[in-house]
TORROVEX-97086 format. One record per residue (C-alpha): residue number from 1; residue in one letter; x, y, z. Coordinates in nm, 3 decimals, padded with zeros to 5 digits. Example, Ala and Ser with C-alpha at 12.3 -4.5 7.8 and 13.67 -1.06 7.14 Angstrom:
+-----+------+---------+---------+---------+
:  nr : rest :      px :      py :      pz :
+-----+------+---------+---------+---------+
:   1 :    A :  01.230 : -00.450 :  00.780 :
:   2 :    S :  01.367 : -00.106 :  00.714 :
+-----+------+---------+---------+---------+
// end
This chain:
+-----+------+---------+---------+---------+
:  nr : rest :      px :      py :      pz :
+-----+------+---------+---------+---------+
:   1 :    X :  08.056 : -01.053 :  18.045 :
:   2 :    X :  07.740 : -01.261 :  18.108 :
:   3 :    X :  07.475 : -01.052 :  18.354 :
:   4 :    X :  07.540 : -01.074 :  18.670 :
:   5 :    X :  07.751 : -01.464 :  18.643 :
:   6 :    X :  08.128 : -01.300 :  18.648 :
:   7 :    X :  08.178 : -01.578 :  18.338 :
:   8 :    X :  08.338 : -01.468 :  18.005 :
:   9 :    X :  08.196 : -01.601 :  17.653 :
:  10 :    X :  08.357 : -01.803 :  17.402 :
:  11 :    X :  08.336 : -01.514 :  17.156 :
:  12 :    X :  08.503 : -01.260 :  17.406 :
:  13 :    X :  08.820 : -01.549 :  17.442 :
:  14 :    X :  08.838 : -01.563 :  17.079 :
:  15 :    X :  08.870 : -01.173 :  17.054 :
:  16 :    X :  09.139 : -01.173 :  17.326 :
:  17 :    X :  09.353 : -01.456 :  17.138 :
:  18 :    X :  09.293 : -01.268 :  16.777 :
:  19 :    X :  09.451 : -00.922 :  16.943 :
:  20 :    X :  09.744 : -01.113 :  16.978 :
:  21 :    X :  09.812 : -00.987 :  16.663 :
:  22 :    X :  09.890 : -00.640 :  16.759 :
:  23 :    X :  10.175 : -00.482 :  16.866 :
:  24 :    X :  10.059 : -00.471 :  17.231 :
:  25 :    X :  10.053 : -00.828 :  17.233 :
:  26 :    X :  09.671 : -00.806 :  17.459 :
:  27 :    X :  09.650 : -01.175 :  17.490 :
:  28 :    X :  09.956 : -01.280 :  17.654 :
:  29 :    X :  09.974 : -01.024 :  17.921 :
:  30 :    X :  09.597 : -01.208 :  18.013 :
:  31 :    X :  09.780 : -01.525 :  17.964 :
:  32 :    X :  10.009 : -01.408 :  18.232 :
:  33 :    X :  09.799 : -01.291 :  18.493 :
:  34 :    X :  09.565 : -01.600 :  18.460 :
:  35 :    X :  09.902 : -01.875 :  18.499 :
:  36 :    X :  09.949 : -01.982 :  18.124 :
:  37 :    X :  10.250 : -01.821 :  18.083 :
:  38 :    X :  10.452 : -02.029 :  18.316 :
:  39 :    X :  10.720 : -02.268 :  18.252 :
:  40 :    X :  10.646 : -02.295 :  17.868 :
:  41 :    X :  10.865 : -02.526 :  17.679 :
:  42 :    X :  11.087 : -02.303 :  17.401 :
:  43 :    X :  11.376 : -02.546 :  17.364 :
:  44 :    X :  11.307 : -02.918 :  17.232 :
:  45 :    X :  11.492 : -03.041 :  17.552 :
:  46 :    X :  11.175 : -03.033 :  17.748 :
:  47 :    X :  10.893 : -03.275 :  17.689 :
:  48 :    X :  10.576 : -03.385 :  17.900 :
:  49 :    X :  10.573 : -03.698 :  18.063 :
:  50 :    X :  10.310 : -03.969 :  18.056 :
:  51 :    X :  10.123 : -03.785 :  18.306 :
:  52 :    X :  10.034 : -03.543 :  18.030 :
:  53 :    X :  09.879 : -03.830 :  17.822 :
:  54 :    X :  09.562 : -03.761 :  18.038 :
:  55 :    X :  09.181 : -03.686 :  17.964 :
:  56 :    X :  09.068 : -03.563 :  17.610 :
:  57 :    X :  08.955 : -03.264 :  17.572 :
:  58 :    X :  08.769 : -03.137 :  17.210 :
:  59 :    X :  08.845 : -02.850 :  16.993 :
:  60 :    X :  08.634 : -02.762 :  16.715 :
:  61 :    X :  08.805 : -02.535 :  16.465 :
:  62 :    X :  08.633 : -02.302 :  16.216 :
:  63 :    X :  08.283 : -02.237 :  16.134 :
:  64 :    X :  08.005 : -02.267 :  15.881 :
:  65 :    X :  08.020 : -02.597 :  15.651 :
:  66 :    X :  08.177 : -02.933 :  15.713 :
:  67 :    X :  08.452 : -02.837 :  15.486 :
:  68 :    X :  08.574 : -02.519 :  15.733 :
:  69 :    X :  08.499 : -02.667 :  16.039 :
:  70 :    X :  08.629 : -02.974 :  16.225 :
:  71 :    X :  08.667 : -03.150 :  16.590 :
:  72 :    X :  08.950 : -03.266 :  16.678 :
:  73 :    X :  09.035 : -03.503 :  17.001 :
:  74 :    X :  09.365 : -03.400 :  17.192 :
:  75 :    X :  09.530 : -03.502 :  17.550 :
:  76 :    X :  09.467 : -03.193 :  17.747 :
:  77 :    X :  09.805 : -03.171 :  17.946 :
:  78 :    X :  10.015 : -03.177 :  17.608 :
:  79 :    X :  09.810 : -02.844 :  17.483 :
:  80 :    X :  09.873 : -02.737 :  17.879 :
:  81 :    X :  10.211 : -02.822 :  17.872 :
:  82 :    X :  10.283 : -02.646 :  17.503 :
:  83 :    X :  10.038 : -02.358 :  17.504 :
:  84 :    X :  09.978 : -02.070 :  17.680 :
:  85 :    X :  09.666 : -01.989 :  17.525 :
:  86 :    X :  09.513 : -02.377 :  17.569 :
:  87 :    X :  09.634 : -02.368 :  17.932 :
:  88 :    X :  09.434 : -02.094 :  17.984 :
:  89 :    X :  09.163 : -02.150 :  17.840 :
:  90 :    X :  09.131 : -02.547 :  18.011 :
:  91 :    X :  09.184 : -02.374 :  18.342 :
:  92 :    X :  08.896 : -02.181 :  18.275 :
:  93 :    X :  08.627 : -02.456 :  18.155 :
:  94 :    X :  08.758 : -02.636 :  18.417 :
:  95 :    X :  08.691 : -02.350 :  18.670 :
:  96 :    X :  08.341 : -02.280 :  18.548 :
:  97 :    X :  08.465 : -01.914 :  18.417 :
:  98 :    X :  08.330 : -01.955 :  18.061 :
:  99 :    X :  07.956 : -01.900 :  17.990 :
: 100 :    X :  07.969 : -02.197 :  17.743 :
: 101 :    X :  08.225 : -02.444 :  17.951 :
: 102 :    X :  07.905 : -02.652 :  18.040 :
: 103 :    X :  07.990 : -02.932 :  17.683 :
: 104 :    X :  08.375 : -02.871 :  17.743 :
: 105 :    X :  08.440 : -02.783 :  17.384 :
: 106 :    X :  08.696 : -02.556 :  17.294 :
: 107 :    X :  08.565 : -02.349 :  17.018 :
: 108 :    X :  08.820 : -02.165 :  16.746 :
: 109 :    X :  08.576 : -02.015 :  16.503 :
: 110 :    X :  08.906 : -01.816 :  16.345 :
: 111 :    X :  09.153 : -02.074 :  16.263 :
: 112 :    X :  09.121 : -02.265 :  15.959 :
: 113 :    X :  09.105 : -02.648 :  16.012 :
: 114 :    X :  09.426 : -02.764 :  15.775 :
: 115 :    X :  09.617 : -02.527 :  15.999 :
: 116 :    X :  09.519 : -02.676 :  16.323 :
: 117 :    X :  09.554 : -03.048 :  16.153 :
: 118 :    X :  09.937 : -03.000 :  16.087 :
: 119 :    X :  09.957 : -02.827 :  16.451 :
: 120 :    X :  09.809 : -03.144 :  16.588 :
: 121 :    X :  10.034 : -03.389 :  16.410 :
: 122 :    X :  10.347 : -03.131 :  16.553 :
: 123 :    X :  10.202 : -03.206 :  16.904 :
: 124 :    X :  10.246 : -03.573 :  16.892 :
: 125 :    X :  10.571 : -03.630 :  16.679 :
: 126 :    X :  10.748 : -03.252 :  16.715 :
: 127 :    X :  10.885 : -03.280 :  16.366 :
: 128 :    X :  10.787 : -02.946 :  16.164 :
: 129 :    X :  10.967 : -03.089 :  15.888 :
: 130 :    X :  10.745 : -03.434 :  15.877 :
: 131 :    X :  10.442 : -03.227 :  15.907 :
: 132 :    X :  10.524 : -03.035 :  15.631 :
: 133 :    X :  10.722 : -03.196 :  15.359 :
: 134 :    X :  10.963 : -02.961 :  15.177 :
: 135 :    X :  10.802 : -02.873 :  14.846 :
: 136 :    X :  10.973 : -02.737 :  14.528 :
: 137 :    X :  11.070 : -02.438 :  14.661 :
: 138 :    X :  10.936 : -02.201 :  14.397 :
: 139 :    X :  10.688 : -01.916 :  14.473 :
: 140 :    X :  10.388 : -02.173 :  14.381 :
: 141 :    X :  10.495 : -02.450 :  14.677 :
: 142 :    X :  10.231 : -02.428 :  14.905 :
: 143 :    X :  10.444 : -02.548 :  15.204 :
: 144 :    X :  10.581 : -02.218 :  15.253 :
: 145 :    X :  10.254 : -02.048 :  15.362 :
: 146 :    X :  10.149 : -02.337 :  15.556 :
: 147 :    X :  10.521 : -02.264 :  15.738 :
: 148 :    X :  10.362 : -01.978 :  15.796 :
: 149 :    X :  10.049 : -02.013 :  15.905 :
: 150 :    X :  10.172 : -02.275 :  16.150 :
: 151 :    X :  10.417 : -01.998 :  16.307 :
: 152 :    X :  10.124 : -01.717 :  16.305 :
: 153 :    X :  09.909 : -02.023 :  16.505 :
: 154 :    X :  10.183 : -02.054 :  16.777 :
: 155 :    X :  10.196 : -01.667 :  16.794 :
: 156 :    X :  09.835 : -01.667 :  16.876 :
: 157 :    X :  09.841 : -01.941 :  17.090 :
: 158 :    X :  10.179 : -01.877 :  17.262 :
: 159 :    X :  10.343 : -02.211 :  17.137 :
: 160 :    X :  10.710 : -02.105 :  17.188 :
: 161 :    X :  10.851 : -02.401 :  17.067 :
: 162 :    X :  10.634 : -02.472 :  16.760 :
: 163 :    X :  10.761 : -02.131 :  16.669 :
: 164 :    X :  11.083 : -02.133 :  16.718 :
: 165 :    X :  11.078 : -02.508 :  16.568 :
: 166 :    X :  10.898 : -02.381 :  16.221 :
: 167 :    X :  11.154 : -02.041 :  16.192 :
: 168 :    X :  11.460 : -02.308 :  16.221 :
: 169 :    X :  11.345 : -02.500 :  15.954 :
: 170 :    X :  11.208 : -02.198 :  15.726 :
: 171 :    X :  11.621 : -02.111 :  15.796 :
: 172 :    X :  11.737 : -02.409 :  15.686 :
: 173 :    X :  11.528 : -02.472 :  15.384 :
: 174 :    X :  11.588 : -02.127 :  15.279 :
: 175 :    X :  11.966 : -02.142 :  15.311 :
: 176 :    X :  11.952 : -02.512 :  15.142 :
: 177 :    X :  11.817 : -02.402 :  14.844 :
: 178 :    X :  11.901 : -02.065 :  14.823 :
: 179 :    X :  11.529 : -01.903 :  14.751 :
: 180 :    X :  11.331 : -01.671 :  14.952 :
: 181 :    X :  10.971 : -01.724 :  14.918 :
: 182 :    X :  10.901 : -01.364 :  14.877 :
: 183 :    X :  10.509 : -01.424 :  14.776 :
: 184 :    X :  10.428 : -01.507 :  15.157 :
: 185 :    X :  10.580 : -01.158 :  15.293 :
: 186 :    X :  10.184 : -01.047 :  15.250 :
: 187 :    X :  10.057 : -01.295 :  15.426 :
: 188 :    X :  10.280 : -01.250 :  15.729 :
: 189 :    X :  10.258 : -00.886 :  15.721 :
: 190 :    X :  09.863 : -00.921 :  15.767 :
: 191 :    X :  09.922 : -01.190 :  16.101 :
: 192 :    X :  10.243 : -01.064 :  16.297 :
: 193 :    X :  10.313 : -00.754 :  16.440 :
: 194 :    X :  10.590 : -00.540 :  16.374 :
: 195 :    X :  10.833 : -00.661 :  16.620 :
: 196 :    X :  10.751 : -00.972 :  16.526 :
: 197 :    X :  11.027 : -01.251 :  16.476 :
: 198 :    X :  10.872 : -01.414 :  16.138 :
: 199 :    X :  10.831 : -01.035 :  15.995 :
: 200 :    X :  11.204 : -00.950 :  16.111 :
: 201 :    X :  11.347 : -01.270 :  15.968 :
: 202 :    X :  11.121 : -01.260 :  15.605 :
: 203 :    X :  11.285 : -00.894 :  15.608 :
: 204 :    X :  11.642 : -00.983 :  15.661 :
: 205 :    X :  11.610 : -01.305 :  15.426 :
: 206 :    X :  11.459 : -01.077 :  15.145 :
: 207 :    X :  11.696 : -00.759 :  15.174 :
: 208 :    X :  12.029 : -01.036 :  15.139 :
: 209 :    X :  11.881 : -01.013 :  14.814 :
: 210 :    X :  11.959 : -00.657 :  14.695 :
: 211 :    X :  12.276 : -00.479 :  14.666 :
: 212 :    X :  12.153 : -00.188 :  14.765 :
: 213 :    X :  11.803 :  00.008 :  14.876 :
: 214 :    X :  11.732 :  00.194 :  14.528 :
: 215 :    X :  11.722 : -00.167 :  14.385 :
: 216 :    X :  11.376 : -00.246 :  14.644 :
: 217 :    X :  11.197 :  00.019 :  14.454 :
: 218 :    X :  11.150 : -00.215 :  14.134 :
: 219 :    X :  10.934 : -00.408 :  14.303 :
: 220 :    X :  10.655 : -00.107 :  14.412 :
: 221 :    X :  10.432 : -00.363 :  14.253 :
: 222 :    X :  10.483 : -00.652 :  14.450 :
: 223 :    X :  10.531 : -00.524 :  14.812 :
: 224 :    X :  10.279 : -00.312 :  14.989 :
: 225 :    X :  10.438 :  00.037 :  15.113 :
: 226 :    X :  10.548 : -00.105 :  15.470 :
: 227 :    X :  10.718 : -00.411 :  15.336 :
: 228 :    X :  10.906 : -00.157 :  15.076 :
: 229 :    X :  10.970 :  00.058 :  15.436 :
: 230 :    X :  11.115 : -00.270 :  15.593 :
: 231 :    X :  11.309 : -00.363 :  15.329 :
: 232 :    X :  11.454 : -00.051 :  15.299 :
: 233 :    X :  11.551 :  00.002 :  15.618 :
: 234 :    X :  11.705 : -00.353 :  15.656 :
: 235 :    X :  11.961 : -00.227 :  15.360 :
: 236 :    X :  12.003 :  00.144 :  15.489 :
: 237 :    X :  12.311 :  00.082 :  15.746 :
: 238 :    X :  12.500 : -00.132 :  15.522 :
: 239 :    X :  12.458 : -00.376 :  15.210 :
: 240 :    X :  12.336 : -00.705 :  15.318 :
: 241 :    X :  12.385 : -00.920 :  15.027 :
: 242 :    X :  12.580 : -01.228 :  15.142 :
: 243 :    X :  12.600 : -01.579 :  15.026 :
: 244 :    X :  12.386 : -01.884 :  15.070 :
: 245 :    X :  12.652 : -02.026 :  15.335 :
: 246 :    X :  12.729 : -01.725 :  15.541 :
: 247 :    X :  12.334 : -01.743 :  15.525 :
: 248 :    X :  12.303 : -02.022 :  15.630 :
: 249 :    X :  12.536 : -01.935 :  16.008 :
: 250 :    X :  12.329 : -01.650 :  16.112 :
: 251 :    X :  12.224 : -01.710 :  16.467 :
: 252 :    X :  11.827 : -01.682 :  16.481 :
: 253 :    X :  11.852 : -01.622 :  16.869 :
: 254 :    X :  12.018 : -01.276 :  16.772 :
+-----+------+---------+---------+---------+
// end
C-alpha cells in the first residue's frame, strides 16, 4: 500500500493476478468482492453490444526490450464485459485506487506479448480456431502450447469463455487427429492448479493412452513425479483406453 493514500501499486495487482495460479485461487475471490466477477460471459450466446465499443484504454504487456514488451489499444467495455480481472482493474484506474492510474496504462509485466496478441485478435472475432491455425499435430507444432498459454491467460484473467472456447477446440483437434500433445503436460503443470480443468483434461486425454497404470512408468523420463501421480490415478479405477470416436463424445462440462 502507498503511505498513508489507501491506493494499491501496479506491482501489488500483478502479484494478486499471478496467485491465481494456486490452488486457492487468491485473485478471484478479490475479483469478487471488488464486482468483476459478475455476469461474466461463459457461453458464446452472450456478446456486448455497441455500447461496449467505447473509449480505449492501453495495455502494455511484458518488460525489458522492444521485442518482450508491447502496447496494445483495446475498447475498454469488451475487456469489462469478458474479464474479470480487466474489469477490475478499469474500475480501479477509473476510481483513483491505483498509485500509478494517473497515465491510465494497464501494465502486465508477466505475460508475454505473442500471448496477449492472439488474446486480442479472440476479443474481436471469438474464433480460437482462426487465431490459432491447426498445425501438424506432432509434438514440434507450436500451436499446441500457444492453446495453452491462451487458456492459462484466461485463467489468470478470469476469461470464462476464452477458456472454455480454447479446451473445445484442444477436444476437437485432439479427437480429429487422434494425437495427444503430451510435450505441453509440463508446461501446464507449471500454470494451473491442481483442480484445474486444462490439467484434468491433459490427464484424461493422456491416460486413454495406456492400457493399464504399470505401462505410465516407462515414461519416468518424460513426466515429472506428479504428472506420473496423475496419470496414474486417472487409470487406477478402471482402464481408460477408448477410441478416437468415443473420444471424441465425452462431455467437457462433466
Amino acid at each position: 500500500m502507498a503511505a498513508g493514500t489507501g491506493t494499491k501499486s501496479w506491482a501489488e495487482l500483478v502479484r494478486t493476478r499471478e496467485r491465481a495460479r494456486t490452488p486457492t485461487y487468491t485473485f478471484r475471490t478479490a475479483a469478487r468482492n471488488s464486482g468483476g466477477s459478475m455476469s461474466l460471459p461463459s457461453t458464446p450466446d452472450l456478446k456486448p453490444t455497441g455500447n461496449d465499443y467505447d473509449e480505449i484504454i492501453r495495455i502494455k504487456v511484458g518488460t525489458g526490450a522492444s521485442s518482450n514488451c508491447k502496447t496494445f489499444d483495446i475498447h475498454k467495455g469488451i475487456l469489462k464485459f469478458y474479464s474479470g480481472y480487466f474489469r477490475a482493474a478499469i474500475s480501479n484506474i477509473e476510481n483513483g485506487r491505483f498509485a500509478e492510474s494517473g497515465d491510465g496504462v494497464i501494465c502486465l509485466a508477466e505475460d508475454q506479448p505473442h500471448t496477449f496478441d492472439k488474446f486480442k485478435s479472440w476479443l474481436y472475432t471469438r474464433d480460437v480456431g482462426s487465431v490459432v491455425e491447426e498445425g501438424d499435430c506432432n509434438e514440434s507444432d507450436c500451436s499446441w502450447k500457444i492453446l495453452c498459454q491462451l487458456w492459462c491467460f484466461g485463467d489468470q484473467s478470469w476469461i470464462l469463455l476464452l477458456q472454455n472456447e480454447v479446451l473445445s477446440t484442444l477436444h476437437r483437434r485432439i479427437a480429429r487427429r487422434n494425437f495427444t500433445p503430451t510435450v505441453e503436460l509440463g508446461y501446464v503443470y507449471d500454470n494451473t492448479g491442481p483442480q484445474s480443468a486444462l490439467r484434468r483434461y491433459m490427464i484424461h486425454a493422456v491416460a486413454m493412452k495406456f492400457n493399464e497404470p504399470k505401462e505410465v512408468l516407462e515414461y519416468d523420463d518424460r513426466f515429472t513425479k506428479e504428472i506420473l501421480l496423475d496419470l496414474v490415478a486417472a487409470l487406477l479405477p478402471k482402464p481408460t483406453r477408448i477410441n478416437s470416436l468415443e473420444f471424441s463424445r465425452i462431455d467437457l462440462c462433466e
